[in-house]
Backbone as CSV, one residue per row, in Angstrom:
resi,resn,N_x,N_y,N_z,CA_x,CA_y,CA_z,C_x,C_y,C_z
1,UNK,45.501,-35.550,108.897,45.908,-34.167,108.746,47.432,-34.076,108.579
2,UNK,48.108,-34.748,109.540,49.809,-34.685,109.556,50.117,-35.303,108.029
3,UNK,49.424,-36.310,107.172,49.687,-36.808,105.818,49.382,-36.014,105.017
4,UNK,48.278,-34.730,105.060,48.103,-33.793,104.078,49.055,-32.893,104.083
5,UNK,49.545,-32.498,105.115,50.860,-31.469,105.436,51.838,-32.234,105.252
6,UNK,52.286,-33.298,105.496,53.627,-33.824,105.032,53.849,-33.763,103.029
7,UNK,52.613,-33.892,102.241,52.372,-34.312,101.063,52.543,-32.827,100.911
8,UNK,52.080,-32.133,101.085,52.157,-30.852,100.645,53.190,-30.292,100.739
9,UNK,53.882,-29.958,102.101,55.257,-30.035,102.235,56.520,-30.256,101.255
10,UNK,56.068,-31.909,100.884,56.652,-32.832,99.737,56.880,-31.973,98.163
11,UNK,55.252,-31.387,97.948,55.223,-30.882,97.015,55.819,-29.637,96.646
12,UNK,55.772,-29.297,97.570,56.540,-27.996,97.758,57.474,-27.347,97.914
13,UNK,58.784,-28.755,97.645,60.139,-28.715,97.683,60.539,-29.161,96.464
14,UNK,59.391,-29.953,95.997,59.580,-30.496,94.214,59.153,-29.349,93.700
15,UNK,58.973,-28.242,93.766,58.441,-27.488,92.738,59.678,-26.730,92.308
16,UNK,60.221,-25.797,91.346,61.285,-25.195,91.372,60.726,-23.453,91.776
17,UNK,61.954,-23.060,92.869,61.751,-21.827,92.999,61.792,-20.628,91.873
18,UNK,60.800,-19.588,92.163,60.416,-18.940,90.385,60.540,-17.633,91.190
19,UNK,61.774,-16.428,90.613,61.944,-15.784,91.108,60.954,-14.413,90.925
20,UNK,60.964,-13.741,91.474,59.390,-13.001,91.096,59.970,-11.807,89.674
21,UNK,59.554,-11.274,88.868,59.602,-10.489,88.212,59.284,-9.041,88.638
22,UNK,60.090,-7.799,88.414,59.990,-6.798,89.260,58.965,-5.921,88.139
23,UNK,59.047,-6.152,86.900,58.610,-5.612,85.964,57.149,-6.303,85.740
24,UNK,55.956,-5.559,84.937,55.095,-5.962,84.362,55.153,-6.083,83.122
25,UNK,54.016,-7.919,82.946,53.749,-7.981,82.145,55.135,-8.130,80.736
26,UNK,56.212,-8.013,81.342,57.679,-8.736,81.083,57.721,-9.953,79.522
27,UNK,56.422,-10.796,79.878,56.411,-11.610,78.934,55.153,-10.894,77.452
28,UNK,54.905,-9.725,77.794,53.973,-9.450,76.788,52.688,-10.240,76.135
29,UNK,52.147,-11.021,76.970,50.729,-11.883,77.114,49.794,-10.729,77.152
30,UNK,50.341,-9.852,77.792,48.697,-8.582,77.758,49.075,-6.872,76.682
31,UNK,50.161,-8.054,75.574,50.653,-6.952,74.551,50.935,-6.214,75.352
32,UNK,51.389,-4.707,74.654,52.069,-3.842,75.570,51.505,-3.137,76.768
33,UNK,50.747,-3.350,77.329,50.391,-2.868,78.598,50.879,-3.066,79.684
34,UNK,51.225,-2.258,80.109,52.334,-1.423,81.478,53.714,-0.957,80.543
35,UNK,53.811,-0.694,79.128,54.916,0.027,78.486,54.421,1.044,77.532
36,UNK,55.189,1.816,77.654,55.547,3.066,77.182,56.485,3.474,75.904
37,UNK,56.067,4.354,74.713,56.984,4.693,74.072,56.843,4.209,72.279
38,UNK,57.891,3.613,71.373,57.984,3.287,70.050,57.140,1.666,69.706
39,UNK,57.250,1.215,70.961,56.753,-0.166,70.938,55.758,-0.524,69.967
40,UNK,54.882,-1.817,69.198,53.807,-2.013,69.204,53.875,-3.526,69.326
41,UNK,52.570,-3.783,69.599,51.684,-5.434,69.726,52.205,-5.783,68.254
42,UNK,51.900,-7.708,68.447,51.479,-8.226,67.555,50.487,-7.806,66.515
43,UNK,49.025,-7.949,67.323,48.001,-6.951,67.040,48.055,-6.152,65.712
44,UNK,49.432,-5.317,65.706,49.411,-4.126,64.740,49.812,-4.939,63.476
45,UNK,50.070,-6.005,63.403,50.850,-6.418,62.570,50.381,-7.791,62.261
46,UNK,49.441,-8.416,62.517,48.383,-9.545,62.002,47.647,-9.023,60.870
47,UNK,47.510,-10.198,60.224,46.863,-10.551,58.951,45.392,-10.345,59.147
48,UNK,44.417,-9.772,58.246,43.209,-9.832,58.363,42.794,-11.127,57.462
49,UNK,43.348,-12.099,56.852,43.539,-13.206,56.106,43.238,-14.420,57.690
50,UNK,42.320,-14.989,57.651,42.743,-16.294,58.587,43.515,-17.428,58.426
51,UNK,43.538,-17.661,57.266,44.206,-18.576,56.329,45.563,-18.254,56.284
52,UNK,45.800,-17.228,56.249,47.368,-16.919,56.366,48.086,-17.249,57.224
53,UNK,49.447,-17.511,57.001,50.424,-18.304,58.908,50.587,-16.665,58.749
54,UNK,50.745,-16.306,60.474,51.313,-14.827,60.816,53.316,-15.055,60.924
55,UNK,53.567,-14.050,60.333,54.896,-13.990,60.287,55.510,-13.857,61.817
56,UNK,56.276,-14.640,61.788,57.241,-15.298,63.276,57.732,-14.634,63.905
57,UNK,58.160,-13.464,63.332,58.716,-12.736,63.882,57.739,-11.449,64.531
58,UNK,56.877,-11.050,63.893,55.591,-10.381,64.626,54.295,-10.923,65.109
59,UNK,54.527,-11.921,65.446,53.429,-12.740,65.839,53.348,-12.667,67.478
60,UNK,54.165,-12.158,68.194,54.550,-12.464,69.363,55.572,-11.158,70.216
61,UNK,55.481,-10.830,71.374,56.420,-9.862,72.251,56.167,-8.454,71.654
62,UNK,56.957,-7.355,72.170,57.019,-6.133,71.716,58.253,-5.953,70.553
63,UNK,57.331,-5.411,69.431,57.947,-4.683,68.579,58.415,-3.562,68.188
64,UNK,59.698,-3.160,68.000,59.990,-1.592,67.909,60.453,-1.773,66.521
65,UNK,59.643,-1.144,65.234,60.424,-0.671,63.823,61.434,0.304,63.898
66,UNK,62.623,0.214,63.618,63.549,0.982,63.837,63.327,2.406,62.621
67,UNK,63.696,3.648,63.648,63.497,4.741,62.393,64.826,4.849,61.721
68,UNK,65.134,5.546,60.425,66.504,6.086,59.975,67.359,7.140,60.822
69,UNK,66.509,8.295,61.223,66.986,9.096,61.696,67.183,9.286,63.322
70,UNK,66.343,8.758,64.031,65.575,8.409,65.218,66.231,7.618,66.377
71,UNK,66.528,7.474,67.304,66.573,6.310,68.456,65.022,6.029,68.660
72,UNK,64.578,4.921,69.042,63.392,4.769,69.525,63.884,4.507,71.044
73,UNK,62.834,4.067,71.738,62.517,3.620,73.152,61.165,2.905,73.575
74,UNK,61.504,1.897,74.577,60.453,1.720,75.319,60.384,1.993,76.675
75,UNK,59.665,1.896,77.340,59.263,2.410,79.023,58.647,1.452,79.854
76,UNK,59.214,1.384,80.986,58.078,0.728,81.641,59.148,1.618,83.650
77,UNK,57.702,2.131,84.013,57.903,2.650,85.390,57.813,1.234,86.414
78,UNK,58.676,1.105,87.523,58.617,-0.323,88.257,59.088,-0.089,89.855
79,UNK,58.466,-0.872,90.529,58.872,-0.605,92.121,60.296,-1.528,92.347
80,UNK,61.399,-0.983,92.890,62.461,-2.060,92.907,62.344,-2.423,94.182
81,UNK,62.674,-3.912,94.409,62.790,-4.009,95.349,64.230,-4.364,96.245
82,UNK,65.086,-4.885,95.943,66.723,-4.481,96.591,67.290,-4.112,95.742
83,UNK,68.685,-3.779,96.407,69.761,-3.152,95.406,70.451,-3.693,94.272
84,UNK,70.522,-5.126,94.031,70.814,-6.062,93.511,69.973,-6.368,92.464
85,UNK,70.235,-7.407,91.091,69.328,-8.362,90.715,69.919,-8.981,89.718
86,UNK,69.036,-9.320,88.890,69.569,-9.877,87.521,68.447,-9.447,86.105
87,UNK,68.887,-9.037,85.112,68.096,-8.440,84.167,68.242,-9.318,83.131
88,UNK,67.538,-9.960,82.701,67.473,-10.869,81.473,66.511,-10.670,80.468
89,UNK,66.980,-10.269,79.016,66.329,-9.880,77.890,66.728,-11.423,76.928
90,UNK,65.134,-11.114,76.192,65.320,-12.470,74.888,64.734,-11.564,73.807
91,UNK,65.792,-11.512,72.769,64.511,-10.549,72.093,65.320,-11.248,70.611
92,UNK,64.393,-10.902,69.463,65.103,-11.065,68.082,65.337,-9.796,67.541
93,UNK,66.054,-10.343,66.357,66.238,-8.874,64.943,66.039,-9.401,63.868
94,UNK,65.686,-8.705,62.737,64.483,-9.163,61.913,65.860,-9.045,60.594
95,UNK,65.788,-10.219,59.924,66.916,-10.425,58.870,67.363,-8.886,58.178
96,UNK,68.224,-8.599,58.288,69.064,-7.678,57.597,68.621,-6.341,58.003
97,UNK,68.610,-6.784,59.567,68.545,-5.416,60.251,69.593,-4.628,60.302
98,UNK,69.791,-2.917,60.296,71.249,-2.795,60.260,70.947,-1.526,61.330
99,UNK,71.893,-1.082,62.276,71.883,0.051,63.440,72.756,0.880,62.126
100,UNK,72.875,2.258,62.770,73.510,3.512,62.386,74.902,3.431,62.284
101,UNK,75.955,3.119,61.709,77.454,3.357,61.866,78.035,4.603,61.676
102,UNK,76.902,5.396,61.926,77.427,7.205,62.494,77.625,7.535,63.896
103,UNK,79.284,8.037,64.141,79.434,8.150,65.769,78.808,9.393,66.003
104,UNK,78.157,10.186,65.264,77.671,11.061,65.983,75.656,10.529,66.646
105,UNK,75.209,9.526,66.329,74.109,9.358,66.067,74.209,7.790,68.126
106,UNK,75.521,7.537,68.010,75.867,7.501,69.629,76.239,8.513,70.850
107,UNK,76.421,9.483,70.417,76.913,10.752,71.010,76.110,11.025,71.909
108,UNK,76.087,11.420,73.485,75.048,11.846,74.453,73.653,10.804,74.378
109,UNK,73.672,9.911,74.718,72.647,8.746,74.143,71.506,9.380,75.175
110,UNK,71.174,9.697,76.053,70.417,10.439,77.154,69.654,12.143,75.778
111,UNK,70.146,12.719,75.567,70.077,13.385,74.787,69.374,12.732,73.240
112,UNK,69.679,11.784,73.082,69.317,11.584,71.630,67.734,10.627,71.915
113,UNK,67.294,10.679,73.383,66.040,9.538,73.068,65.547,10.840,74.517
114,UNK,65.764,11.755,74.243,65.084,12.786,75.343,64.567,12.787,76.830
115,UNK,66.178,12.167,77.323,65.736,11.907,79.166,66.579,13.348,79.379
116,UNK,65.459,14.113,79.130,66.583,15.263,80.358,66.942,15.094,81.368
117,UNK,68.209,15.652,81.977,68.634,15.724,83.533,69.763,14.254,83.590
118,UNK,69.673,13.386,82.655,70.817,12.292,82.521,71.930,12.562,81.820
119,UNK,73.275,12.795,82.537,74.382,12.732,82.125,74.623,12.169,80.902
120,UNK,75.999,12.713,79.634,76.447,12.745,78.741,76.257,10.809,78.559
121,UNK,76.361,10.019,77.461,76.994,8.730,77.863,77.004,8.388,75.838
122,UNK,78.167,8.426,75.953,78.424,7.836,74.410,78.300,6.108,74.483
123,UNK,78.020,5.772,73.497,77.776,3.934,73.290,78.433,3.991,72.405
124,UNK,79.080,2.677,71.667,79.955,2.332,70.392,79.000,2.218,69.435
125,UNK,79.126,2.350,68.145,77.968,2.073,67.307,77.553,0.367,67.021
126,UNK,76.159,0.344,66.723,75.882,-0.910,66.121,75.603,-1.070,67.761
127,UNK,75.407,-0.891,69.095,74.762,-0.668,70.466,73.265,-0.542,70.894
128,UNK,72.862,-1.294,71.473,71.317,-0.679,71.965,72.064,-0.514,73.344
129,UNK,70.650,0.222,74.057,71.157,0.603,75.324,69.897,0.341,76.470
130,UNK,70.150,0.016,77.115,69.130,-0.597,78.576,69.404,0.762,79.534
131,UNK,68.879,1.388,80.043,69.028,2.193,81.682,68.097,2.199,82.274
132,UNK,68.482,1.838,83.404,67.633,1.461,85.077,67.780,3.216,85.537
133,UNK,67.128,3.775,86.053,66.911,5.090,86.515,66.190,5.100,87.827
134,UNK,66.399,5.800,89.254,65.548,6.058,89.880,64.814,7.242,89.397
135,UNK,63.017,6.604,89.904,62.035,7.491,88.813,62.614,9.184,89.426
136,UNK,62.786,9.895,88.378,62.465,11.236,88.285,63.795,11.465,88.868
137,UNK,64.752,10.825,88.527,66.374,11.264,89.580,66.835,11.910,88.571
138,UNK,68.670,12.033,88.604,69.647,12.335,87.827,70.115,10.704,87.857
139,UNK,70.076,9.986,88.716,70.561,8.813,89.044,70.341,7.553,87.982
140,UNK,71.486,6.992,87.446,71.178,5.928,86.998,72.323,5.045,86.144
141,UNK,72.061,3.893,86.135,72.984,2.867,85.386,72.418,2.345,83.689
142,UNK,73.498,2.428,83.492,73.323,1.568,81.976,73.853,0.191,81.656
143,UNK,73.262,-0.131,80.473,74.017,-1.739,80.066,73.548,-1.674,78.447
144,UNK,75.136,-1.818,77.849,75.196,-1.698,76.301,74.764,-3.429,76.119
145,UNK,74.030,-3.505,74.646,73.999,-4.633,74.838,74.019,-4.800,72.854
146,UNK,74.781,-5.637,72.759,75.547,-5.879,71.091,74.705,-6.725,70.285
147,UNK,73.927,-6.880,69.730,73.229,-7.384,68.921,74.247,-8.646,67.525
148,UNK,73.509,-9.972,67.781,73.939,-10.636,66.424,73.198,-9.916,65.310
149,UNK,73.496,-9.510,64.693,72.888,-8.935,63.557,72.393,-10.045,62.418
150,UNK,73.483,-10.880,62.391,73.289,-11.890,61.270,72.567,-12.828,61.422
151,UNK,71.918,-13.056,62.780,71.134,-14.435,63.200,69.544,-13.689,63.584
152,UNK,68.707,-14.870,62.968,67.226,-14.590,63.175,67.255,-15.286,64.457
153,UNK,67.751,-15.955,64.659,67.626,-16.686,66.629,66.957,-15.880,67.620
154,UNK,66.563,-16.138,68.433,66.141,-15.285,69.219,67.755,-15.401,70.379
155,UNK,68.056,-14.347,70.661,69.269,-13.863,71.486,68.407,-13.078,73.103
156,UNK,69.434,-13.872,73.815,69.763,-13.877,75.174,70.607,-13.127,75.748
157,UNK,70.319,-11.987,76.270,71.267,-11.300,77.398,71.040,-11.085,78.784
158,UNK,71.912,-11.802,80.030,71.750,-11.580,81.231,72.646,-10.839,81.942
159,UNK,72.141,-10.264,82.274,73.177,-8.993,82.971,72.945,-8.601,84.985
160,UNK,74.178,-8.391,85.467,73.998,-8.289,86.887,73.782,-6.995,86.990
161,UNK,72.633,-6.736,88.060,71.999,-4.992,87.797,72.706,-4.673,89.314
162,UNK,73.486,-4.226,89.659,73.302,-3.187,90.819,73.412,-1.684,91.276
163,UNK,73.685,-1.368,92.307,73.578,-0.119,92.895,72.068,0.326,92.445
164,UNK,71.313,-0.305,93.086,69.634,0.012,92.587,69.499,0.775,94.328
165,UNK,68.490,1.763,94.394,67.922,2.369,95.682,66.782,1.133,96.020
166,UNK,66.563,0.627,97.245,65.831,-0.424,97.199,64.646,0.546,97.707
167,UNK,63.149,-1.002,97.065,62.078,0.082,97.588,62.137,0.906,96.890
168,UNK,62.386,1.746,95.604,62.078,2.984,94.924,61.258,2.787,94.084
169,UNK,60.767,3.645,93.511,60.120,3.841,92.015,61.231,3.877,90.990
170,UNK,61.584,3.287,89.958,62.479,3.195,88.766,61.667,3.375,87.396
171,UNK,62.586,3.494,86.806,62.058,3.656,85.119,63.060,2.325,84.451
172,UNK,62.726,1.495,83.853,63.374,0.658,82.935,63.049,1.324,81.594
173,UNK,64.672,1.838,80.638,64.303,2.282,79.161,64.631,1.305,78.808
174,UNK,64.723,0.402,77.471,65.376,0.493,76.331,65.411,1.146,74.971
175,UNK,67.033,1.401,74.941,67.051,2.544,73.859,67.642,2.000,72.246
176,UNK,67.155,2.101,71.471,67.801,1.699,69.861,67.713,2.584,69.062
177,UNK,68.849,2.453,68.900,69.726,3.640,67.612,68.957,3.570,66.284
178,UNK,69.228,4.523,65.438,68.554,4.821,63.973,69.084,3.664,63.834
179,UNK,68.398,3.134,62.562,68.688,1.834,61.648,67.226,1.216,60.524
180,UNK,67.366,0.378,60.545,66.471,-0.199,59.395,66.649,-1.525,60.031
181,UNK,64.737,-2.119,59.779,64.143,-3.351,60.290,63.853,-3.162,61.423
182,UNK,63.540,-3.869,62.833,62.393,-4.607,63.827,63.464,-5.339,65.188
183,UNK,63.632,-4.842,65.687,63.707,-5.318,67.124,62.524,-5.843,67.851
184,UNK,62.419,-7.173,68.322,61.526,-7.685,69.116,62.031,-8.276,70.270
185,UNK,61.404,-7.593,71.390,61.442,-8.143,72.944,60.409,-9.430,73.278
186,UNK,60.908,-10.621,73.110,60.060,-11.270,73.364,60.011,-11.705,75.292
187,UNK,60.691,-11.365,75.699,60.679,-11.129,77.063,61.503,-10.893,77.799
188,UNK,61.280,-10.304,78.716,62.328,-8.992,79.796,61.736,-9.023,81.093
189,UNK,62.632,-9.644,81.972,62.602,-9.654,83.593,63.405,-8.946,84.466
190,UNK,63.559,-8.577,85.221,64.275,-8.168,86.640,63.768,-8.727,87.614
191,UNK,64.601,-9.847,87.913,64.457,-10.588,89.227,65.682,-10.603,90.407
192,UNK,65.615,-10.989,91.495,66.313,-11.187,92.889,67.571,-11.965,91.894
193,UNK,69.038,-11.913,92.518,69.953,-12.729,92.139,70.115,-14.118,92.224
């Protein structure tokens, strides 16, 4: 018995610690379910051809087609659990994607993707925008986040989240400006620091 618990033990210090995800479904394995908003699946965007390779860029994560006139958004409601964390997005942009270079089309960004009750907040153009919200507050933080435009790569942003109410109900948006082409989230966490 003391050799099954020592081995286990063993194993259990070789494993690497995996910080929990505050969000659902983050990696989009169950397509968009637990989100909200402009998003769509792969799903929408597969070949009825079997023979066909599915294009790389919609084959996989949440997709938002960007409108001309429009910000889109996605949603997802989430329990936080401390005040702290770390927010890490991987997402692509689909070759010769281009955002809005009208400053009025950044102007009141709360206003332009319809969160009433959230303060004024201009972004620079060529900006998407992330906000953490306690659910149903006035309360909340943002994080601009700059897009390579010119690279099909999939791009990495990690960002330190705080002043969160711990224990609350939150809203995670992300928000994208009018433009032309495909933003894809291929995965989005909020974990412990």
């Amino acid at each position: 018995m003391k050799t099954l618990f020592l081995t286990l033990l063993a194993l259990a210090c070789t494993l690497p610690l995996r910080a929990d995800n505050w969000l659902q479904n983050g990696d989009f394995t169950d397509g968009i379910t637990h989100w909200r908003g402009n998003g769509r699946a792969p799903a929408d965007y597969a070949t009825e051809n079997p023979l066909e390779k599915p294009d790389l860029l919609t084959s996989k994560g949440l997709i938002i087609p960007l409108r001309h006139r429009d910000w889109d958004k996605i949603i997802q409601d989430f329990k936080g659990k401390n005040a702290s964390g770390v927010l890490t997005i991987t997402y692509m942009v689909s070759p010769g994607l281009t955002f809005s270079t009208k400053p009025d089309d950044y102007a009141n960004v709360p206003d332009q993707i319809h969160s009433d009750g959230w303060q004024g907040v201009a972004t620079p153009p060529g900006d998407w925008v992330v906000f953490i919200a306690d659910f149903g507050s006035e309360r909340y933080t943002y994080y601009e986040i700059k897009p390579k435009l010119d690279s099909s790569a999939p791009q990495t942003c990690q960002l330190p989240v705080s002043r969160l109410t711990p224990h609350e109900d939150k809203t995670i948006t992300l928000a994208f400006p009018p433009g032309d082409g495909k933003v894809v989230i291929l995965n989005i966490s909020l974990t412990d620091n």
